[in-house]
N, C-alpha and C positions, 0 to 999 in steps of 0.2 A: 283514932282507929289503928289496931293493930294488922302486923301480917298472922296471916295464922304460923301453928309451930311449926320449924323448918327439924330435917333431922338433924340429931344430936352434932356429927359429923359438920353439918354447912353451920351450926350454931358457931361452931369453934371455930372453924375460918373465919367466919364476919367476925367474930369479936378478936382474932387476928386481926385483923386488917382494917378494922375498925382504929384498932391500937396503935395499928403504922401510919393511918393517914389522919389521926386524932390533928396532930400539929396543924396539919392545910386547911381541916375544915374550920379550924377555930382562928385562923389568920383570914379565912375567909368573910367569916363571920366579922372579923375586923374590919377590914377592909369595907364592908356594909356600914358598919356602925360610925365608923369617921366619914363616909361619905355623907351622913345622914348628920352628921355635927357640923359638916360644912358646909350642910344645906341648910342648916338653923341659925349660921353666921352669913350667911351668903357667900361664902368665899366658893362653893364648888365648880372645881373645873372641871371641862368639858372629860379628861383621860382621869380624873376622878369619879365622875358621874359611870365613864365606860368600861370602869374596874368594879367598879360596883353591880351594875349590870353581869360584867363574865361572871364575878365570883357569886350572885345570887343562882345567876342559869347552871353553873356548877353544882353548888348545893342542892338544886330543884331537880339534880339529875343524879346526885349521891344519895343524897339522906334516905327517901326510900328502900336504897338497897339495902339500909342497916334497919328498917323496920319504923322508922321516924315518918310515916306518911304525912303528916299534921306540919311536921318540919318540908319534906316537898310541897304543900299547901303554899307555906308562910314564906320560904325561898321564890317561889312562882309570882306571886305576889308582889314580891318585891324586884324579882325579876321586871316583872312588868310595867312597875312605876320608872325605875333608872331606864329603860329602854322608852320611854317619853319623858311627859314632863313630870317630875315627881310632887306628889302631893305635899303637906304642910310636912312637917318633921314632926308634929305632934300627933299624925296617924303614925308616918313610917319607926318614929323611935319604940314604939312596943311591941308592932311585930319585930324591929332585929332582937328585942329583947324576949320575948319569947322564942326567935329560933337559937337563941344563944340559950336561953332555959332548956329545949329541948336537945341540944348536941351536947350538953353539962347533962342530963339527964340518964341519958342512956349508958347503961352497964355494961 
């Protein structure tokens, strides 16, 4: 699902700022993705598991604004497995990989 068009003006800010926070949402997205490798090694610790959690409620509360609603979906979701107990690694590794398909996505 998309946003509808925004005008011309706020297009070019977000894709501004889109550009300047590119870096954090994609170390973000890191951060998700090796918690989710050391939950399939067992090795995850507790301030691993709780990085994983900030940096997904991050994303659940950015991606939106840049028009990625499907990516706040898939951020929330994962939000909400690291804030318990997270499921196999073999649900959680395709959602990060799908939110990492969708922040690579967007123009």
């Amino acid at each position: 699902m998309e946003l509808p068009p925004a005008q011309p003006g706020l297009d070019k800010a977000l894709d501004r700022l889109w550009v300047r926070f590119l870096p954090e949402i994609r170390e973000r997205a890191t951060i998700i993705e090796a918690a989710i490798q050391s939950l399939a090694s067992g090795t995850l610790s507790a301030e691993q598991k709780e990085a994983a959690f900030s940096a997904a409620h991050k994303l659940a509360g950015t991606l939106g604004t840049f028009g990625l609603l499907r990516g706040t979906e898939v951020a929330r979701e994962l939000e909400l497995q690291f804030n318990g107990t997270p499921d196999s690694p073999a649900y959680l590794a395709p959602l990060a990989s799908e939110l990492l398909s969708l922040i690579e996505s967007r123009k």
